[in-house]
LUMKEBA-468235 format. One record per residue: y, x, z of N, C-alpha, C, O in turn; residue in three letters. Coordinates in steps of 0.001 Angstrom, whole numbers, padded with zeros to 6 digits, always signed. Layout:
N
YXZYXZYXZYXZALA/...
% end
This chain:
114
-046137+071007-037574-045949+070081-036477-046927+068923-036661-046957+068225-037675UNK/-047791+068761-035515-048485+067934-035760-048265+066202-035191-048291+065845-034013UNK/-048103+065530-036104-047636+063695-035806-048716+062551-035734-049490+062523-036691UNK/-048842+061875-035033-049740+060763-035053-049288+059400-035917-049801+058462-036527UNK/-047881+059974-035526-047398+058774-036748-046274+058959-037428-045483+059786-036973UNK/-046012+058407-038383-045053+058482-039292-043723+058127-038492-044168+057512-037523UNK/-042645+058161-038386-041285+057868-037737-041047+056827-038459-040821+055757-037895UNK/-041047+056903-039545-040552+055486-040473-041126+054170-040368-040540+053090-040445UNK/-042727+054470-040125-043098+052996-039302-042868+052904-038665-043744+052327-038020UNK/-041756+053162-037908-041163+052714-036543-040119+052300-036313-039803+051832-035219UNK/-039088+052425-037676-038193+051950-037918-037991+050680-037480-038998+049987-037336UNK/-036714+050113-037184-036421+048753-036553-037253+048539-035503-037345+047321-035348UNK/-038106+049313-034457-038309+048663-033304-037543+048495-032266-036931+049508-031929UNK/-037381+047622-031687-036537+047286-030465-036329+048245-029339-037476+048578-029042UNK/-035637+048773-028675-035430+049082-027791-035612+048837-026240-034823+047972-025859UNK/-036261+049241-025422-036822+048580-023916-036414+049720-022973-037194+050670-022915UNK/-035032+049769-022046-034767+050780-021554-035876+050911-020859-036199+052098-020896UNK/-036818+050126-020082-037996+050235-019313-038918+050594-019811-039546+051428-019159UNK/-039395+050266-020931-041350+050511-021942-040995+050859-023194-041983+051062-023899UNK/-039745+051037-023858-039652+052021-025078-038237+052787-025118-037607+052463-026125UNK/-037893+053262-024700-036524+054266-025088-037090+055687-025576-038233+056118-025734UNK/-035860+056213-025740-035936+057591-026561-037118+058693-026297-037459+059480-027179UNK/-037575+058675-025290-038748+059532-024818-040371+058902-025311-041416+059481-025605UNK/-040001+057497-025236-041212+056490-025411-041617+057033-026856-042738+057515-027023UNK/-040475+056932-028148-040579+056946-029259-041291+058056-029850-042007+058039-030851UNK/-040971+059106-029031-041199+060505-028959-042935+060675-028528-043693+061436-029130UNK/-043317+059854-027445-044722+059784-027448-045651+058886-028663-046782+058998-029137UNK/-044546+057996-028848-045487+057455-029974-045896+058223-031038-047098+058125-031284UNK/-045163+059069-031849-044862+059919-032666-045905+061182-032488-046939+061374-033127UNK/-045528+061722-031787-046409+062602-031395-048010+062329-030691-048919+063159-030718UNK/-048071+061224-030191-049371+061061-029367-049750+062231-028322-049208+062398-027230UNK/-050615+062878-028784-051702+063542-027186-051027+064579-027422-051234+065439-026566UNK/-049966+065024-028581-049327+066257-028694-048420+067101-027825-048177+068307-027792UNK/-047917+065837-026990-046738+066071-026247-046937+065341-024575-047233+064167-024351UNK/-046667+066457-023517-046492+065674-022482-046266+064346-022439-045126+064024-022775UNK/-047120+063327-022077-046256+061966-021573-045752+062324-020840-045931+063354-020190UNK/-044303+060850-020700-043536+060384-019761-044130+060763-018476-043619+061738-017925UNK/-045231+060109-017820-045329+059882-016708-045701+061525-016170-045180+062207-015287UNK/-046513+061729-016849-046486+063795-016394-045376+063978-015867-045532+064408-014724UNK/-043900+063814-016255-043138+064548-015926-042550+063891-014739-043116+062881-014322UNK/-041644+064264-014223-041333+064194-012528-039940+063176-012784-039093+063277-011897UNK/-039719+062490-013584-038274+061458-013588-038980+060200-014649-039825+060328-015534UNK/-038463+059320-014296-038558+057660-014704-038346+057536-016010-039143+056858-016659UNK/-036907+058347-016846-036877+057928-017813-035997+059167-018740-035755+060273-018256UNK/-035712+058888-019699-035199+060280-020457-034037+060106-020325-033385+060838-021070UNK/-033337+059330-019583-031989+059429-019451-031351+060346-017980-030358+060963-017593UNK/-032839+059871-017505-032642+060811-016104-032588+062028-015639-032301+062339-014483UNK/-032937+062944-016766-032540+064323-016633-033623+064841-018458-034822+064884-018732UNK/-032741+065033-018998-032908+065848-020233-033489+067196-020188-034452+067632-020817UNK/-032517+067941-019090-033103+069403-019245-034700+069527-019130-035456+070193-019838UNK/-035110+068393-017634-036696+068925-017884-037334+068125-018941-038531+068287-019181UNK/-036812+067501-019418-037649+067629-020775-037492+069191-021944-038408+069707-022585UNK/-036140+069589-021898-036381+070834-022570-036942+071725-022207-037668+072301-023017UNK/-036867+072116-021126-038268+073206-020707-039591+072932-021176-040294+073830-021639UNK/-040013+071619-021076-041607+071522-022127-041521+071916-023553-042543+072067-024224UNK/-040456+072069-023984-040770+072613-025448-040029+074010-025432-039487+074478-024431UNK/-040073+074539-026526-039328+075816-026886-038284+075839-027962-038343+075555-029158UNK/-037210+076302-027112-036201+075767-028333-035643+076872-029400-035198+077924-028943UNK/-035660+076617-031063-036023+077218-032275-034293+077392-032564-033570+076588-031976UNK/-033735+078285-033335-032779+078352-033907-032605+077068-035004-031730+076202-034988UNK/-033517+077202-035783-033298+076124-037555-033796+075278-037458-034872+075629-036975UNK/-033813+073914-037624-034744+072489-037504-036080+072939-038533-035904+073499-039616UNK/-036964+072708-038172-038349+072291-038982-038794+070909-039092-038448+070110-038222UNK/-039560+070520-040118-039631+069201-040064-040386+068776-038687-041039+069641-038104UNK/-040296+067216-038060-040623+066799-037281-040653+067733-035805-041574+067645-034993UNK/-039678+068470-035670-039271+069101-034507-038239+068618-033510-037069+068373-033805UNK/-038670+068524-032530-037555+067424-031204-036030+067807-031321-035632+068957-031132UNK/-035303+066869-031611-033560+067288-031238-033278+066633-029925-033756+065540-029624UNK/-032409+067399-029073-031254+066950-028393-030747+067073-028705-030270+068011-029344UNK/-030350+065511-028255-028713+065483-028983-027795+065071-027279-028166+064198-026495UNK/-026826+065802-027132-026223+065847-026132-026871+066045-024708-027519+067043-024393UNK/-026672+065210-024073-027270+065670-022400-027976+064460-022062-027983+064297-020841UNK/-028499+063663-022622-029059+062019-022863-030185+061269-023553-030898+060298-023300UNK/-030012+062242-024645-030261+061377-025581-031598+062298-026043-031762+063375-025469UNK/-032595+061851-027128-033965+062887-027386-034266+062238-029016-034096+061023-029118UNK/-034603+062824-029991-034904+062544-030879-036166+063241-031682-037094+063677-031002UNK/-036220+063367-033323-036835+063753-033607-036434+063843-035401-036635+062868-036125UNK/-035854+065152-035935-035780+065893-037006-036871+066299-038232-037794+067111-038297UNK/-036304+065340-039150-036808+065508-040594-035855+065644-041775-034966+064803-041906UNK/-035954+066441-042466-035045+066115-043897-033869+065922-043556-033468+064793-043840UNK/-032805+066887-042817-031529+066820-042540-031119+065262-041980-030124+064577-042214UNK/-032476+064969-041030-031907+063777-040961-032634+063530-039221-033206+064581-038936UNK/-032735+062722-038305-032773+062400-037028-032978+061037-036686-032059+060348-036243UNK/-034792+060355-036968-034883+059635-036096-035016+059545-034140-035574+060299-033343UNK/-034344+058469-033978-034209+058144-032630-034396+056230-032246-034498+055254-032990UNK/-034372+056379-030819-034181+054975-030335-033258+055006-029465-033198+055895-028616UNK/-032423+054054-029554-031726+053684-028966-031252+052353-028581-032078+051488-028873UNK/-030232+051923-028043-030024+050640-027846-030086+049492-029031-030274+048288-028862UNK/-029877+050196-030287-030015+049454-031731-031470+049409-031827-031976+048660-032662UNK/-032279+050206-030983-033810+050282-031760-033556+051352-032627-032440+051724-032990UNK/-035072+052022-033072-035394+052682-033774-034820+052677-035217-035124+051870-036095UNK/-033757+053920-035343-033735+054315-036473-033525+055637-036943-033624+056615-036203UNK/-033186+055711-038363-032803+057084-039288-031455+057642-039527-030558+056939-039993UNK/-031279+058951-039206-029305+059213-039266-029300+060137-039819-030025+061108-039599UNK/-028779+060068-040350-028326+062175-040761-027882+062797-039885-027325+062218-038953UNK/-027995+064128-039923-027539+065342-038775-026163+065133-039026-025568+065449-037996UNK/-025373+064757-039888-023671+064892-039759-023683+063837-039295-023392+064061-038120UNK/-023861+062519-039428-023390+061040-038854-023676+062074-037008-022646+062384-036409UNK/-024762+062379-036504-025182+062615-035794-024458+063784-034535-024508+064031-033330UNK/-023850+064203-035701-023114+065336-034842-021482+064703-034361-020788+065148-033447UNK/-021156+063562-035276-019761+062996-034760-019939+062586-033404-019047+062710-032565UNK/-021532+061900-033064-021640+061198-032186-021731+061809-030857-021168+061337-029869UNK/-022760+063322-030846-023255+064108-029649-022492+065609-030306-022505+066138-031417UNK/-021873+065934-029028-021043+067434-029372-022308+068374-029817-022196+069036-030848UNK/-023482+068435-029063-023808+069173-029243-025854+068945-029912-026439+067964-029452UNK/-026220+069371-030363-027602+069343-030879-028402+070558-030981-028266+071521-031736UNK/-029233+070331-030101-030503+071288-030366-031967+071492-030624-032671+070774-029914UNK/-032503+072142-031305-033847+071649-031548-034729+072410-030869-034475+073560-030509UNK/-035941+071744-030630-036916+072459-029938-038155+072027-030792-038156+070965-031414UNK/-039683+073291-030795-040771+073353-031469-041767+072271-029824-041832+072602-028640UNK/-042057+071645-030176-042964+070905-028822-044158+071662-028603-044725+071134-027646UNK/-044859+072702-029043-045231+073565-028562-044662+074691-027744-043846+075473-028234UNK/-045009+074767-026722-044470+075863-025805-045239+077479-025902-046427+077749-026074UNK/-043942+078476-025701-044758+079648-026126-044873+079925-024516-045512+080892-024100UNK/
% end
């Protein structure tokens, strides 16, 4: 999986439902790797999840730095049994169990599409 940046320098950034939420973080991270935001046909990642899963392909087992959904909302990104995201706290690090109390359900996808 290829990253432009580390997730961990990104730790503690603020949250901007407008210019950084969960999709934003996801471009930072990835850079030219991944569809931008604006490519896609909705405002923000809260506004419809699924078409964001159709741009990727979704994998049975997490690999490092491979996209999670987590529930019907929310978008992250999987390392080391663990799930950075942004959210209203800002950018941080969770484990997949803290993670799973929170969203019923989690899935991962490879951001390459086959």
């Amino acid at each position: 999986m290829i990253i432009s940046i580390n997730p961990n320098e990104l730790i503690g950034m603020k949250y901007d439902k407008d210019n950084f939420h969960c999709y934003n973080f996801l471009e930072k991270v990835y850079g030219e790797n991944i569809p931008n935001l604006k490519d896609v046909a909705v405002n923000s990642a809260k506004d419809d999840i699924n078409q964001y899963k159709e741009l990727f392909s979704e994998i049975k087992y997490p690999t490092a730095y491979c996209v999670a959904v987590l529930g019907d909302k929310h978008i992250g990104i999987y390392k080391n049994s663990h799930i950075y995201h942004n959210d209203i706290d800002g950018v941080r690090c969770e484990n997949v169990r803290a993670m799973k109390l929170k969203y019923k359900d989690i899935k991962y996808y490879d951001i390459c599409k086959n």
